[in-house]
N, C-alpha and C positions, 0 to 999 in steps of 0.2 A: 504494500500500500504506500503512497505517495504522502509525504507529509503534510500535513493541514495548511500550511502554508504555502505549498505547491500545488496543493487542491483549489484552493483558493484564487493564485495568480491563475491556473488553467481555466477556471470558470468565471474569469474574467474575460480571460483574452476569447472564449467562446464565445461569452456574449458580445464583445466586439465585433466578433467576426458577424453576428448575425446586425449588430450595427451597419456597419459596413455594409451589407448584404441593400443596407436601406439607403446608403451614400450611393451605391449606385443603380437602384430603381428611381431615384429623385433626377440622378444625373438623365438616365433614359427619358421620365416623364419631361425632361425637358428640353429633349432631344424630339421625341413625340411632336410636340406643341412647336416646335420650329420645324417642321417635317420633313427630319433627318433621319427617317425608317432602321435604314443601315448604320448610324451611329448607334442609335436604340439600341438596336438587336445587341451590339458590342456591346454596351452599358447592361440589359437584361441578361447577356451572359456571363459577366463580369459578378454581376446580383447570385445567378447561380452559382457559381465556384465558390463563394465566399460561406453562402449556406454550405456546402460541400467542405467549407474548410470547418467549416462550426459543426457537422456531424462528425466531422474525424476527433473533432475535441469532446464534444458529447462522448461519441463512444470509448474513448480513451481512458477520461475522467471515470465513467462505469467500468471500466476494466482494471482499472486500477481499485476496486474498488472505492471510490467517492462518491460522494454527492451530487449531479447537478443542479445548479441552480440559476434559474432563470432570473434574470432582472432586466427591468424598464431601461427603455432606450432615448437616447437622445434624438432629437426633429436634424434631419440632416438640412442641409444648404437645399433648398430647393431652387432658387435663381439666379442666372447665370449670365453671365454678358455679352458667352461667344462659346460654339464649339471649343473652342481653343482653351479656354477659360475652366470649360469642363474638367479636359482632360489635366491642365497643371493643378486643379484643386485634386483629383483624382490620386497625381501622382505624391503630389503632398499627403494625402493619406494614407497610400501606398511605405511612404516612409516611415507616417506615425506605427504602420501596421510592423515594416520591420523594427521600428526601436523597441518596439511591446517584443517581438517574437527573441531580440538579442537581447533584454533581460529576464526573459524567460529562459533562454537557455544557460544566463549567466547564474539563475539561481540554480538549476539544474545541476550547474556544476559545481556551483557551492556545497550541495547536497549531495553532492556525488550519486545524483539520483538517475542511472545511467539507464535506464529507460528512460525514462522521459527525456532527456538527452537525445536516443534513438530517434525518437517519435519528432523528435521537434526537430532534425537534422533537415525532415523532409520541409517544413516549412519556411527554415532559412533557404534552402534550392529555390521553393516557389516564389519567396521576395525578391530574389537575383532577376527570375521571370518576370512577375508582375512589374518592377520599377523601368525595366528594359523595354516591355510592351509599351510602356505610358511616356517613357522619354522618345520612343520610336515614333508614334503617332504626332507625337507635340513637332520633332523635327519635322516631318510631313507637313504637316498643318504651317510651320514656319517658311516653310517651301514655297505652298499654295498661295501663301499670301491673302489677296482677295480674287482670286482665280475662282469665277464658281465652279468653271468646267476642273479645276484640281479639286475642288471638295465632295461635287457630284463623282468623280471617281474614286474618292478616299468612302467617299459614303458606299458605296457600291461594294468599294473592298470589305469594309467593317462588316457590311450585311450580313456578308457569307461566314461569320465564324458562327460555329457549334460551341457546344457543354461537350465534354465528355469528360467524364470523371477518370483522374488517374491517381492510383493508390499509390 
């Protein structure tokens, strides 16, 4: 069993994750209302993984034998100035998401709690990913300028990504 205090920071960063999960259904809703379909879909799939990062934590914290525990969430940013806008506040959360997941692993190692260690290895991988995804886009987007015909083809590109879950 994982110590109460690391029971604790994991059912944190769970429920972040399902925060987060709401930073970018707000970001999509407001990709929606400017009728950028194919950002959406990015931003709703974005929504999904993040739930997908919050059952890894869910199940974990139950494997460990602990607790979860659910708690109330913050109102994310719902309004935005610009595509562009989106993506760098995205990526800014992006970063809060890895400083939570690097003191998470720094207590781990305090605790020399080497599973949870294991289990969190994978989620430092994923921040390398996500902050990479979101500086990649913003470069684009600084490309495009006010190019509609560059944003109609960035929106085109975003459309097409899927979920698929990977353990």
């Amino acid at each position: 069993m994982a110590s109460e205090k690391m029971l604790k920071a994991l059912n944190e960063q769970l429920n972040f994750e399902y925060e987060s999960a709401n930073y970018y259904l707000a970001m999509g809703a407001y990709c929606a209302d400017e009728d950028f379909e194919g950002i959406e879909n990015f931003f709703m799939v974005q929504a999904d993984e993040e739930r997908f990062h919050a059952k890894k934590f869910y199940d974990y914290i139950n494997d460990r034998d602990g607790r979860v525990k659910i708690s109330s969430m913050e109102e994310p940013k719902n309004e935005f100035s610009s595509i562009k806008d989106a993506f760098e506040t995205a990526l800014a959360h992006e970063k809060k998401v890895t400083e939570r997941i690097n003191n998470l692993m720094k207590l781990a190692h305090e605790e020399s709690d080497y599973a949870t260690i294991s289990f969190l290895n994978w989620f430092v991988d994923e921040q390398v990913e996500e902050e990479a995804t979101m500086k990649t886009i913003i470069a684009k987007l600084d490309r495009i300028g006010d190019s509609p015909q560059g944003l109609f083809m960035l929106n085109k590109e975003l459309g097409s990504r899927t979920f698929t879950p990977v353990e």
